[in-house]
Structure formats: C-alpha cells, structure tokens
C-alpha positions in Angstrom: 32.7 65.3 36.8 30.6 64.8 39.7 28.6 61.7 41.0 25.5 63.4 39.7 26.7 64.0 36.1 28.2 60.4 35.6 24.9 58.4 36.7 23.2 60.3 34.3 25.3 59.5 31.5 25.3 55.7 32.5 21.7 56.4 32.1 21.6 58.3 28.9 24.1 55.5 27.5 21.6 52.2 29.1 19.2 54.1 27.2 20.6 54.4 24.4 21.8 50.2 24.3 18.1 49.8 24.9 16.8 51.5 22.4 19.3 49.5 19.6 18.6 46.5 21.1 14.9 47.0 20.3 15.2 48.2 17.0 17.2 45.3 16.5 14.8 43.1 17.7 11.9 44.8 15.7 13.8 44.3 12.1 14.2 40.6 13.3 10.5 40.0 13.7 9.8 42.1 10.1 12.3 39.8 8.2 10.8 36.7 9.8 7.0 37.8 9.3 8.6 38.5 5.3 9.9 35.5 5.1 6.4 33.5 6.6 4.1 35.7 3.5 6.3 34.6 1.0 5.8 30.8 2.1 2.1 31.1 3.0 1.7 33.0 -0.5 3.9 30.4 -2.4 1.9 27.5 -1.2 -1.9 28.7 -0.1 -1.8 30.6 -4.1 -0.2 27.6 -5.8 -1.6 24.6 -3.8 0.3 21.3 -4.1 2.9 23.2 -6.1 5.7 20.8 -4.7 4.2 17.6 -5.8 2.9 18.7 -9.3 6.4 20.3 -9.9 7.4 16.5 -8.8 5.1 14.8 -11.0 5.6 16.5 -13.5 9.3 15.7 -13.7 8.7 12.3 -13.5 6.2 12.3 -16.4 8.8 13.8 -18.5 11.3 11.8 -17.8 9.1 8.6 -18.7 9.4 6.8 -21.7 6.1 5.5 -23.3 5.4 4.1 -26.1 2.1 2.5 -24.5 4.1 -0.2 -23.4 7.0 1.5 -21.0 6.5 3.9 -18.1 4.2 4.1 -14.7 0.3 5.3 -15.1 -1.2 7.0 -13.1 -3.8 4.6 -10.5 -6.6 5.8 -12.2 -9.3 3.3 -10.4 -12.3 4.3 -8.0 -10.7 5.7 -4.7 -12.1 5.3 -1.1 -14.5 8.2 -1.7 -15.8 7.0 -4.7 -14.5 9.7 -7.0 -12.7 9.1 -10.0 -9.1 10.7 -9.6 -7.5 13.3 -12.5 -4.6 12.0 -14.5 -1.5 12.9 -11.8 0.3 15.3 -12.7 -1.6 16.8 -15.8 -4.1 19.2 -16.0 -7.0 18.6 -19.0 -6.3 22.1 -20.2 -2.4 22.0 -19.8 0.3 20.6 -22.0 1.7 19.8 -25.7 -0.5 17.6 -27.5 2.3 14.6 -27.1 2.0 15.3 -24.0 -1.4 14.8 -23.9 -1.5 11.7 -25.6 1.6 10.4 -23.9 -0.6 10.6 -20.6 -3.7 9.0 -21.8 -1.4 6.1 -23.7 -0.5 5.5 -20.1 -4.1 5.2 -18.8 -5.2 3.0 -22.2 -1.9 0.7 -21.1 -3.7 0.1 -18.0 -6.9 -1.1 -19.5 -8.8 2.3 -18.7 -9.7 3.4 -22.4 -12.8 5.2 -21.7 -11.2 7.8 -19.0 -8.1 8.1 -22.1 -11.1 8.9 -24.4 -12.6 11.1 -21.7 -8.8 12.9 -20.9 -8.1 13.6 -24.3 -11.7 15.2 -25.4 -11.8 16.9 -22.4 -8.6 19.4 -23.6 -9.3 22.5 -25.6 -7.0 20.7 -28.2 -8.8 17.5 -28.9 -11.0 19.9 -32.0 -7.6 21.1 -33.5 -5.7 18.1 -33.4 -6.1 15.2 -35.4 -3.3 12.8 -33.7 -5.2 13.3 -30.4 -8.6 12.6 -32.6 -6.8 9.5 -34.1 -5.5 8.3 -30.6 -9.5 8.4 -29.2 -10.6 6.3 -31.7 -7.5 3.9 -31.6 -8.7 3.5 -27.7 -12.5 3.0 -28.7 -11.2 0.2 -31.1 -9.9 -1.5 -28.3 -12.5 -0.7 -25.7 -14.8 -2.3 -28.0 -13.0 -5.1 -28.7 -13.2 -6.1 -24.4 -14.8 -8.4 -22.9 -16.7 -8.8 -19.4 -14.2 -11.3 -17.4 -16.7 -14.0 -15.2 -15.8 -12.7 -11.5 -16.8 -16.3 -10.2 -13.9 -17.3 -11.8 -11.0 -14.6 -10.6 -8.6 -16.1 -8.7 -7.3 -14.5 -5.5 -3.1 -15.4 -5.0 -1.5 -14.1 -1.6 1.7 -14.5 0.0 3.9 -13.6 3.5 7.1 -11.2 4.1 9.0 -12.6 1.7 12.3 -13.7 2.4 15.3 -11.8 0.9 18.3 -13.8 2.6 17.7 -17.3 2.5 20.8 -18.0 4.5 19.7 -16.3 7.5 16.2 -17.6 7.3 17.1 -21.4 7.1 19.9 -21.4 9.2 18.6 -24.7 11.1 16.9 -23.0 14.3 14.0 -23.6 16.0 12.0 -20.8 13.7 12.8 -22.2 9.7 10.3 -24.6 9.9 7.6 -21.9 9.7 9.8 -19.8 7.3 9.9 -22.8 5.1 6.5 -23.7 5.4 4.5 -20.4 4.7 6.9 -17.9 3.4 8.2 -17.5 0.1 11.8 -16.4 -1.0 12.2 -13.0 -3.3 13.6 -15.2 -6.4 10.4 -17.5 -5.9 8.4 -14.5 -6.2 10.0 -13.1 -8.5 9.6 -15.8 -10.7 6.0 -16.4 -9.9 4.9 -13.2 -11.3 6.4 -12.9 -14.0 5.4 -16.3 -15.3 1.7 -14.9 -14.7 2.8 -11.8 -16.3 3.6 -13.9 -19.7 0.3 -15.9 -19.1 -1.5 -12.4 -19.6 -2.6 -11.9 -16.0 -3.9 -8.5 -14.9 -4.0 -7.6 -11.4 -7.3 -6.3 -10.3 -9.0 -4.5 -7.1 -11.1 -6.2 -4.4 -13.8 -2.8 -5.2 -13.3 -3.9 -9.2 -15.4 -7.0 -8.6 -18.4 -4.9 -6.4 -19.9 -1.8 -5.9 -21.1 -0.9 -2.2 -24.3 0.9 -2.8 -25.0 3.4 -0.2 -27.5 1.8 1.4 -25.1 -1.0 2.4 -25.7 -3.6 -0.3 -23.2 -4.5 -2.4 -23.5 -5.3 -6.1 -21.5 -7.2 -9.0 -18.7 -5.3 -10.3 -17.9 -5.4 -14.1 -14.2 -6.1 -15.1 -13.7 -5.4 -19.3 -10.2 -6.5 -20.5 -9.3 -7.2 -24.1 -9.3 -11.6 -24.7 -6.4 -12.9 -23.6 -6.1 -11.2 -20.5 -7.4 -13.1 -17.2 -7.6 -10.9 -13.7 -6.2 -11.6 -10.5 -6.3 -10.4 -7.0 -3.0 -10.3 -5.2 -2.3 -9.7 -1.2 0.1 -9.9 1.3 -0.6 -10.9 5.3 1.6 -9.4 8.7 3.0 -6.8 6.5 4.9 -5.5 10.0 8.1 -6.7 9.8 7.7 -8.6 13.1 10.3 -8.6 15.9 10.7 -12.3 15.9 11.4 -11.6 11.9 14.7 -9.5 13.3 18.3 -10.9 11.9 16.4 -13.6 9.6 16.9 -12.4 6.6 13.7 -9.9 5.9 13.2 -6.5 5.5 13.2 -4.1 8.2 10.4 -1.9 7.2 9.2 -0.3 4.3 10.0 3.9 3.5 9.7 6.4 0.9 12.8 7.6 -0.4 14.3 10.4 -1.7 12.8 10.1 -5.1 9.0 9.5 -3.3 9.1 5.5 -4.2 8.5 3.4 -1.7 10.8 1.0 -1.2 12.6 -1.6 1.9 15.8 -1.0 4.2 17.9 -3.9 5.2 20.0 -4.3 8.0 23.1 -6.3 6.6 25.4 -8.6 8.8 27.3 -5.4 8.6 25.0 -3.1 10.6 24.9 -1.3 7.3 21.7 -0.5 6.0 20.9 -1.5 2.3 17.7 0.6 0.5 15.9 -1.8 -2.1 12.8 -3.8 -3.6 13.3 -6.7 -1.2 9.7 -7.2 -0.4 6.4 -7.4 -2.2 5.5 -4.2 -2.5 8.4 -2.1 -4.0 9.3 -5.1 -6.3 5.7 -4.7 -7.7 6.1 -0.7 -7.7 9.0 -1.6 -10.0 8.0 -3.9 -12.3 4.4 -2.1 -13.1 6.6 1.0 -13.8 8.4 -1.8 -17.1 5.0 -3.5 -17.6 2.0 -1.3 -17.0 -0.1 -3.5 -18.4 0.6 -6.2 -15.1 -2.0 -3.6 -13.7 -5.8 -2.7 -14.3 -6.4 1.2 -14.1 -3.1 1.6 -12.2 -4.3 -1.2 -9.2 -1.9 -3.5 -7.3 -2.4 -5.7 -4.5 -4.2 -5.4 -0.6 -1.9 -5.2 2.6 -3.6 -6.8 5.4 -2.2 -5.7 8.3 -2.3 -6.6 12.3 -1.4 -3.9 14.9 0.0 -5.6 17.9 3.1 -4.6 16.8 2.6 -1.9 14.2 2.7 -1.8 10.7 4.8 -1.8 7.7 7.8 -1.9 10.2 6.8 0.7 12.5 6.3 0.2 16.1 2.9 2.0 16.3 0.5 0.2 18.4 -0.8 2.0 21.4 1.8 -0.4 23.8 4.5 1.5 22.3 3.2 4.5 23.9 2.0 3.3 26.7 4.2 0.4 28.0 1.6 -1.3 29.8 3.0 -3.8 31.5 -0.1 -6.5 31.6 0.2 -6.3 28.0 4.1 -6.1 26.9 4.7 -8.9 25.0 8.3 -10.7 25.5 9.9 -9.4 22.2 8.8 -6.1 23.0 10.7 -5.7 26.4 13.6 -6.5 24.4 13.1 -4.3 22.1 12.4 -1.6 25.4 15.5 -3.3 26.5 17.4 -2.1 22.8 15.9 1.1 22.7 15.8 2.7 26.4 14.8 6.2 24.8 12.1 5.2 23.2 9.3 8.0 24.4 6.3 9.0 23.4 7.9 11.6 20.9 9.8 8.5 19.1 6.6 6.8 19.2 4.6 9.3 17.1 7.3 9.9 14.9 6.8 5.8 14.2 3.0 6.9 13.6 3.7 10.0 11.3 6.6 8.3 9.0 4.0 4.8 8.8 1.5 7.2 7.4 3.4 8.7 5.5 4.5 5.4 4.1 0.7 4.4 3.8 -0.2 7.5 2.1 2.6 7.4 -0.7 1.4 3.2 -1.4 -2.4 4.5 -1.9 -1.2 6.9 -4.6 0.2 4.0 -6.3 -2.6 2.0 -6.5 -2.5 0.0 -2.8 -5.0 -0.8 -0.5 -5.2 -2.0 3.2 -7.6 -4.8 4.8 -7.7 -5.6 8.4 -5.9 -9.4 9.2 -7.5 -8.5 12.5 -4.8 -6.2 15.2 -3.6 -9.5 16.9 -4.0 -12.1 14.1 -6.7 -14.1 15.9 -9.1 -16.9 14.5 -12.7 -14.8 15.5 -14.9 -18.0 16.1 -12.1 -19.6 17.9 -11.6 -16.6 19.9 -15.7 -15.5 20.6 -17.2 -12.5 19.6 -16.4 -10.8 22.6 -12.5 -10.9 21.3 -13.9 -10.3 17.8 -15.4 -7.0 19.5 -12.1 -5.5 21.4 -9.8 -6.5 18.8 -11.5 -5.2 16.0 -11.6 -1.7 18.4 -7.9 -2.0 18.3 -7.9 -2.3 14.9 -9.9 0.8 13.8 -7.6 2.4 16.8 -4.1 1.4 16.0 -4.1 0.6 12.7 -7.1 2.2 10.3 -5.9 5.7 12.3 -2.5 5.1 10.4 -3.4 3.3 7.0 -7.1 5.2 6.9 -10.6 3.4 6.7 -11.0 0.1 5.1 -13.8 -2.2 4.1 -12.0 -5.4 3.8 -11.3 -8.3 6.0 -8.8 -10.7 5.4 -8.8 -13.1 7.9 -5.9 -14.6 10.1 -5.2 -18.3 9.9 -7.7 -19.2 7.0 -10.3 -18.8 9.2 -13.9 -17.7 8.8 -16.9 -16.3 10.6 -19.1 -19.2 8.7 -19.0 -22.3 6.6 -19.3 -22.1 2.3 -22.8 -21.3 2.8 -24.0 -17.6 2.3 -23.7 -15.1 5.9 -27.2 -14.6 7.3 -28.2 -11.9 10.1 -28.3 -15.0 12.3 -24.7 -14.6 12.4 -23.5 -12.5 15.1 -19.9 -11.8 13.5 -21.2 -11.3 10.4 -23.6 -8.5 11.6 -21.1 -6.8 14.3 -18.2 -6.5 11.5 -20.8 -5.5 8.7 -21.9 -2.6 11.3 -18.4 -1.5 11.5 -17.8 -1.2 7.9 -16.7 -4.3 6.4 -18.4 -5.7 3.2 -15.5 -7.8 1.6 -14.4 -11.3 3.3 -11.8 -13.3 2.3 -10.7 -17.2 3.9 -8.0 -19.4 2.4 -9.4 -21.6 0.0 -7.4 -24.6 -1.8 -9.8 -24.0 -4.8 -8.6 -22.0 -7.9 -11.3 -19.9 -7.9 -14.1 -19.4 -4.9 -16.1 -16.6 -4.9 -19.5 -15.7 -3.2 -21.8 -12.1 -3.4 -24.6 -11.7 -1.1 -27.1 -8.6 -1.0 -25.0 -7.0 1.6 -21.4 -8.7 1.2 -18.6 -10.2 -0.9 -16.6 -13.6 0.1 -13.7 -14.7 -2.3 -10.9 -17.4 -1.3 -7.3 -17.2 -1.5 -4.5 -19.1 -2.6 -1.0 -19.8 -0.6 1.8 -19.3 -3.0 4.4 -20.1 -0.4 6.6 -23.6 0.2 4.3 -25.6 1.6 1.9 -25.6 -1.3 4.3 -25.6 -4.2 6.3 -28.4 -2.6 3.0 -30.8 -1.8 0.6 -29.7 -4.1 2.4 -28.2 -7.4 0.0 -29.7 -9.5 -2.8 -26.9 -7.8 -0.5 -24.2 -9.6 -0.1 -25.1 -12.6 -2.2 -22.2 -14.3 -0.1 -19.8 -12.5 3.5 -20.9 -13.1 5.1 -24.2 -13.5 7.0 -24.9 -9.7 10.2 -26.7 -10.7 11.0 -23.5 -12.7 10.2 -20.7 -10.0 11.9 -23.3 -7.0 14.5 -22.0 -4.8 17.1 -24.5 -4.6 18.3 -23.1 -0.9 14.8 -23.9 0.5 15.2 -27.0 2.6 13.4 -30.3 1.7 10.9 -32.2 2.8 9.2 -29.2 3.5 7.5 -29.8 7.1 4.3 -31.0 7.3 1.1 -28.9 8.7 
C-alpha cells in the first residue's frame, strides 16, 4: 500500500469517528431536550403540583376532631385577598373531608369562611352532615361577640434563651440576658397559662383596616365570650453574633418536613434541630391547640438588618465588606469564615427568604425594629431617613413589604398624644408605608387610632419585669409559677 492509499484511509476512518461522535452527540441533546418537556409539562400543566401533593399529605395525616390538628392561616394577607383553604379545592374531596377542613377553619374562630367553604362545594345540596356542620358554625358565629380593641393587650419578648447555663455563666454580658430576655421554660409556661385563661392570639391588621386612600379604620374582632385577644411579638429576631456560644439558637430553617424550626450548636459542635425559640415552639403548640390562634394568626417578627435576619448574615456589609462600616464582631466573623463571597452571601439571602416565606404561610408577619435598632428622635430624622432606606433595602427585600413599626428601645416618634402632620417622623415614615406604631408601654392595655394611623403599647414579659413588677402580670400568668429557678437574683437594675 502506498503513501497515497493509506492517508486516505486515515481520512475515510477520521471521518467516519466524526461522524459517530456527532450522532452521539445529537441523541445526547434529544434525551436532554425529552427529559426538559417532561418537567416543563409536569409543572407549567399542574402548577404547584409539589406543594398540593405536600399539603395534602399533611391534611390527611391530621387528626381533628375540631380541637386537634393545624388550620390553615385563613386571615387577610398583604394583598388584601382572602386565601383558599391550603391544600383543598372547594369542588375536590369526600364530604369528611370537606368538613374535616372547615372544622379546622371554625377551630380558629373563622365560622363564616367554614360556612362559606362548605356551601361553596357541589356537595353541600346532597349532603346533610355538611348542611348540619353550617348551621353548627352559624350557632356559634352568632353566639360571638365584638372584643373592645382599646382593651387588647400587646405581650412581646426577646431571643429566648434555650441554655441557661451558658447564658448566666457570670460574664460581663448576663446582666442584659437576665434583664430583658426570657428562658424557653419561662415561655413556655407563660403561654400556656394564657392559653388556659382563654387567650387568642390576634393580628396587628385584625384591629384596622388601611383604606386605600391611606386612612386607617377600626377593625372588628368577634370571638365567642370567654375568649380575650392578644397581640404577641418578638424583637432582634437575628440571632446576633454577640448571641454566639450563649446558649440561643443559631438561626431559624425549614426542614425536611417544610416546618420551620431552630438549629443549635451544642458544646459538642454538633448541631441539634428543634423548637428552641419563639417561633417553632408556637408553630407547634397551634398545631395541639388551634384554638391559641384567630383565623390561623401568630405573632409579628420585628427585625433589624445590620446584621441580617432570622440568623442569616444578609445585610449588604456581608457583600460588600466595607471597611468604614464593619462592625467588630463582624471581622471576626470575616476572620471565622475567610470564604465567605458574594455567592455565600446570596445563598444567606435566598435560604432567609425562604425561611420568611414558609413563616407567612403559617400565619407570621414582619415589622421593621428599624435596620440598626436606633431610638429615631434620639438619633434625628436624618438617621430616621438612611436607616429606614436600609431597612426597605436589606431587610423588606428578604421578608417582603411591611406596614408596621415596632420601635427599638421603647422609643417613640411622639408623646401619648395623637401624631399630627406637624410631625416630621410621623409624615416621612407614613410616606414610606407605615400605618401601625407600637412603643413599650407599662400599661395593660394602650391603644390609640388616628384617621391615618394605629398606636398600641407593648408589654415586656422578660426578667426584669416579672422579678420587679409581678403584680403588672397577673392577668397573664401568676410569676412564681412560670419562674426559672437558674435565673440569677436580684435581677439588675435598669
């Protein structure tokens, strides 16, 4: 064989590799673009398949009996639009079903959207349980009563303290711990003696309406006699750095069953998943006693940003590193985490959302505590302005929109008279969205509605005001009872 011949076979035979390799290549793309239709199909023809498949294995899995088993938050949402029963379609399921899901919503106080579930199914005509179940719900429904909102009381806390050990060990930080922070048992305790008092937590947006010219009228709270309604929040939900080996949480997540709950970091290193703050322990004990909550609402997070949220380090510093405005305990953490990028940082920002997301479908809300937990007339409106820019920036972009300010350190942008547009915070923050105000107010009940604005007062349930003023708790729980005998005494003074 010549020179000739034998090129052109090492042609023939390149050709020939070439041509498999592309047909190769060719039924790659066609399995991949196969397998792409089948997803798009699966989930553009059956939107939010996943989830309802979800819900509705958690539905059946519930027991009720109108006393057991989670409802569905059933109150008016941030858009103003009353949500569906989760998980349950008005023209799908048994009749038990049916009446299983609307026992849940009349648990929950909400007998007129039961009524409304029920009638609304193509089996209410034919079926005389689901007939019977209406009318039990009207009976009831008629039997409520409008509750006084000048007289709702408005109870908030701190990060609670899961490890009391750690937290009063004696250094220079358990002063403050002991002061304004409250331990899980205390907690624990506290809410379920207002449980057996027949209190009913209740929404900020159950006591007024925002009209949509910007006033803001009287809400109207019906709950059967007996029952008394209560606000409930929580302040610096971020699982600060200085927080770190004192016995708290580390952050809050969803887990693999789509509750939100804490992780722990143990003297181990070992990371413990539980209810060991406010929020998951609530989640919990709504899920045994749904009547603890009217039409499925909880409490109100109010959050700073200087240093994230719910445990996540999500404030624009993170990203950028700016070194005018890197805060001691963040450089260590910089220090601790030398790979912390941009890419880890928005990972922080999707997995907080995430985390914000999954508490709104249970019934939480979010108020600003301003992002870096300042006092606005002690700090001038200027302040007021930038921080409440890095606010809507850093921390409404995760948690979504608010209309609620809870402000930092009891403070207020006026005395107990009513806010006039005199007042220069009062008309910047109204302007930017906020209608609801609340202080800290010793009273047991302080509440205030002007034509464009609400003001209630809250209540410290930590150890400074059960150890030096029990006596201003006594309709909630009795303090010798709910006491946690590890908390160090004298408490310190203010």
């Amino acid at each position: 064989m010549d020179e000739r011949q034998r090129r052109i076979q090492q042609r023939r035979a390149q050709r020939r590799r070439n041509e498999l390799i592309m047909k190769c290549l060719i039924s790659l793309l066609i399995l991949i673009v196969i397998i792409l239709m089948v997803v798009l199909v699966r989930y553009a023809a059956v939107p939010g398949f996943t989830k309802y498949r979800a819900e509705r294995k958690k539905q059946a899995e519930q027991t009720v009996d109108g006393q057991e088993g989670a409802l569905p938050a059933d109150g008016q949402e941030a858009d103003g639009k009353e949500p569906a029963v989760q998980g349950v379609s008005a023209s799908s399921g048994t009749v038990d079903e049916m009446i299983a899901s609307a026992d849940r919503m009349a648990a929950q106080y909400d007998y007129s959207g039961a009524i409304e579930y029920l009638r609304a199914s193509s089996l209410f005509t034919g079926s005389q349980e689901m007939q019977d179940a209406a009318a039990r719900y009207e009976t009831t429904r008629q039997s409520c009563v409008s509750y006084p909102l000048d007289q709702i009381t408005h109870v908030f806390f701190h990060t609670m303290i899961r490890d009391t050990s750690k937290a009063f060990d004696g250094d220079a930080k358990e002063g403050g711990y002991n002061q304004v922070m409250t331990t899980m048992s205390e907690f624990a305790a506290i809410m379920e003696s207002m449980y057996e008092k027949g209190y009913v937590m209740v929404s900020l947006h159950d006591m007024c309406t925002v009209n949509a010219d910007g006033t803001v009228s009287r809400g109207d709270i019906l709950l059967p006699p007996g029952k008394t309604p209560f606000v409930l929040s929580q302040d610096d939900v971020s699982y600060y750095h200085y927080m770190d080996g004192d016995g708290f949480a580390q952050k809050l997540i969803v887990d693999e069953n789509g509750d939100v709950k804490n992780t722990y970091i143990e003297a181990d290193g070992s990371i413990s998943v539980g209810d060991y703050d406010m929020v998951p322990w609530i989640d919990t004990f709504v899920k045994e006693h749904p009547d603890f909550s009217y039409h499925g609402h909880k409490g109100i997070i109010a959050l700073t940003g200087y240093e994230g949220v719910l445990g996540y380090r999500t404030d624009e510093v993170y990203r950028t590193r700016e070194s005018s405005r890197v805060t001691m305990y963040q450089q260590q953490f910089f220090d601790s985490h030398p790979d912390f990028d941009e890419a880890a940082w928005q990972e922080e920002v999707n997995q907080a959302t995430a985390v914000a997301n999954a508490m709104k479908e249970e019934g939480w809300e979010f108020a600003s505590h301003t992002w870096g937990h300042i006092s606005p007339q002690a700090s001038g409106i200027d302040k007021v302005k930038q921080d409440t820019e890095r606010w809507l920036g850093n921390v409404a972009s995760v948690v979504g929109d608010t209309d609620v300010i809870i402000f930092a350190f009891g403070a207020d942008i006026g005395d107990w008279q009513p806010y006039t547009e005199s007042n220069e915070y009062f008309t910047y923050l109204k302007g930017k969205g906020f209608n609801i105000f609340c202080n800290v107010d010793s009273s047991k009940n302080w509440v205030q509605f002007g034509n464009t604005f609400m003001r209630q007062g809250r209540r410290n349930l930590d150890g400074y005001r059960m150890y030096y003023n029990p006596e201003m708790l006594s309709d909630l729980f009795d303090t010798n009872a709910v006491w946690d005998s590890s908390r160090p005494t004298p408490v310190p003074q203010m």
